[in-house]
N, C-alpha and C positions, 0 to 999 in steps of 0.2 A: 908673317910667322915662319917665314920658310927658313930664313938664315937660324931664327930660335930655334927651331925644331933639327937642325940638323945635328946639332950635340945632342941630341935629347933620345941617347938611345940608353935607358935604363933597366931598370927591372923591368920584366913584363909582366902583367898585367893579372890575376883572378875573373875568370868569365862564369858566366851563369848562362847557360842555353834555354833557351823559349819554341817553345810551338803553339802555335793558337790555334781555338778553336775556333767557328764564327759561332754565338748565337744571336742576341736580339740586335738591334742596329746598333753600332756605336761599341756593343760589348765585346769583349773578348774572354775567357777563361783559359790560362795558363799554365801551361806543363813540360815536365819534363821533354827534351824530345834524344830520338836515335834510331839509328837506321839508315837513314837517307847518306846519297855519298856528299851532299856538304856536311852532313854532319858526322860523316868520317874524317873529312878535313878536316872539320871541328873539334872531333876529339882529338887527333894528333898534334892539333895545334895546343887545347886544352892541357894534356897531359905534359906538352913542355909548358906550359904555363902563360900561351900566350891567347890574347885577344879572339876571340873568331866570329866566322857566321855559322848561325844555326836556321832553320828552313824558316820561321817567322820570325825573329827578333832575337835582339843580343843583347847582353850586359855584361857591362866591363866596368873594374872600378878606376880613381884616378890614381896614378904610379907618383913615386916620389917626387919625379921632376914635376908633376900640376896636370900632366895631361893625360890622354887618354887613349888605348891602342886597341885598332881592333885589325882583324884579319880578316880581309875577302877575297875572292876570285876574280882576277883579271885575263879576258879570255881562258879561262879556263884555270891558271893558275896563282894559289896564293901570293898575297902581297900584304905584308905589316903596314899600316897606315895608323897618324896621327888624326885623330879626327878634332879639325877644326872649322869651327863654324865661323869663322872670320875670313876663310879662303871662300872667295867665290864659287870657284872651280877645282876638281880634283889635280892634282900637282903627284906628277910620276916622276919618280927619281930615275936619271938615267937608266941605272941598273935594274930598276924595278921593270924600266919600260923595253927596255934590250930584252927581258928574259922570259917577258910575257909577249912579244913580236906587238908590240905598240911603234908604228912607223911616225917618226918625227917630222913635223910639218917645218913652215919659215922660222925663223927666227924674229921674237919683238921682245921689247924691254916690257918687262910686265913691272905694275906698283904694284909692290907689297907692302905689308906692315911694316918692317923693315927698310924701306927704298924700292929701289927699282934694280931689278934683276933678268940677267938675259934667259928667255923662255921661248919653247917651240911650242908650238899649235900644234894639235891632236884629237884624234878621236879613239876612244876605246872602244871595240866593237862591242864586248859584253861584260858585264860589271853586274855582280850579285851581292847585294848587302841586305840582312835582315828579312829573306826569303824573295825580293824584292830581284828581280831579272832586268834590267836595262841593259840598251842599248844603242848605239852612236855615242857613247857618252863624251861629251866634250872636254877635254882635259889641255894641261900643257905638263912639258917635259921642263924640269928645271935642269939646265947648265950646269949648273953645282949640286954639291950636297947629297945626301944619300938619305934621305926621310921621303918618303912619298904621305901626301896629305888627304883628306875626304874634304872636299869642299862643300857649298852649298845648294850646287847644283846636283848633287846624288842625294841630298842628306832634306832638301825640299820634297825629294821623291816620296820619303819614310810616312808613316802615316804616323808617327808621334817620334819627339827625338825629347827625353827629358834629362835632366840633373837633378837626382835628389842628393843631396850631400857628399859624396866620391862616388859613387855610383852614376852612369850614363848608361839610360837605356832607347835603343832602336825599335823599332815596330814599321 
């Protein structure tokens, strides 16, 4: 998906912010959230109209082109991502990875859906989606392109990841 995604810079996105509460096992009850400084990031990114993270969980609908954009923190700094659940691994676009100090490892031909494309080994130190703190996260820097991707290795992290009809929600 990486060669598809890399035209795929459209409209952005309508988000909904979540904060959960815990109660009974399994449950959650949902609300508004604000305050918090992701969710300053959030709303600045909100009020341009794009994708983001909110302190427990995000909702974002799908954009013209079919997909779906959300915003997180990469060591510390915003990054617009495609979130695809067919990429194994998160996929930093050069730029995205130069500007968040993501250091690029060897070089391998990775397969993608697409073919085979040249890709560096990486690790992100900290990556925050859906309230959700990780880190070492393993990534590759794509060669080309300027789309950075959420793979499935962040997106196994989430404690639910759904699609109801254009809607994709994080937890």
């Amino acid at each position: 998906m990486v060669s598809a995604a890399v035209g795929a810079v459209a409209a952005l996105p309508l988000v909904q912010h979540f904060a959960a509460v815990p109660m009974a096992p399994g449950a959650m009850l949902t609300h508004a959230s604000q305050g918090s400084p992701i969710a300053a990031v959030a709303a600045q990114d909100f009020a341009a109209g794009a994708a983001s993270l909110a302190p427990s969980g995000i909702s974002t609908y799908r954009q013209a082109d079919g997909l779906f954009y959300i915003t997180a923190p990469v060591n510390g700094r915003p990054v617009r991502f495609i979130v695809d659940t067919g990429a194994s691994v998160v996929v930093l676009s050069k730029a995205d990875a130069l500007r968040t100090g993501v250091m690029a490892g060897p070089m391998i031909a990775a397969t993608t859906a697409n073919g085979t494309s040249d890709m560096r080994r990486a690790t992100i130190q900290n990556f925050e989606l859906a309230g959700r703190r990780m880190e070492s996260v393993p990534a590759m820097i794509a060669a080309g392109g300027d789309v950075s991707l959420v793979g499935e290795n962040v997106l196994s992290r989430m404690a639910s990841v759904s699609i109801e009809g254009d809607q994709l929600r994080l937890r």
